[in-house]
N, C-alpha and C positions, 0 to 999 in steps of 0.2 A: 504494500500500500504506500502509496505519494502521501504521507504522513507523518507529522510529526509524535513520537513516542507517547509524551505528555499528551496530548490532546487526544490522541488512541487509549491510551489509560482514562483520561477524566469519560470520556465517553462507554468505555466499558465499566468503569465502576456505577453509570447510571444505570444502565442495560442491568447490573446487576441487582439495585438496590430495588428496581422496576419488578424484577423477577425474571428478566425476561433471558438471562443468560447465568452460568453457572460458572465456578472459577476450580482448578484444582492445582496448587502448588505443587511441582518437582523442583527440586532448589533452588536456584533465580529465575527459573520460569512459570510462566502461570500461563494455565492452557483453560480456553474459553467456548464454553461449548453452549446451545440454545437449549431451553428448556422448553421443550415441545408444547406442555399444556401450556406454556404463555402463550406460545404461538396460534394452537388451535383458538385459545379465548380472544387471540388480538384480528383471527381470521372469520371467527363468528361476528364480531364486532363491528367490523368494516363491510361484513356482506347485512348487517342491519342498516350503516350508515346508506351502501349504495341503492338497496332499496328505498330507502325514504328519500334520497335526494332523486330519485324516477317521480316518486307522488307529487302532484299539482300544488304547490305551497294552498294553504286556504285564505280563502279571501279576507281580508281587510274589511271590518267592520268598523261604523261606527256615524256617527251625525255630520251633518253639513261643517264642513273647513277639517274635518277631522284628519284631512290629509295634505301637508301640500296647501292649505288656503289661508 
């Protein structure tokens, strides 16, 4: 990766504290691997978002000047 060390660390410790990744120390290294059920919950998630962003936002109610007047 075109990155620097530090900001690959601050990003995987977010990943981690999120849940979404796992850490396992061999002596100076730490190996990083995804944790699946975050995954499957972050892919049920986004297939809730893309359906509702299909549905027709609902209308705008409300009295005369209520918009825009």
């Amino acid at each position: 990766l075109d990155a620097a060390q530090s900001r690959l660390s601050f990003h995987l410790k977010k990943l981690k504290e999120a849940g979404v990744v796992s850490d396992r120390r061999d002596g100076r290294w730490v190996y990083y691997s995804l944790v699946p059920e975050a995954l499957e919950e972050m892919r049920a998630f986004l297939g809730e978002v893309k359906l509702r962003a299909r549905q027709p936002a609902p209308a705008l109610t409300g009295g005369d000047g209520a918009c825009c007047g």
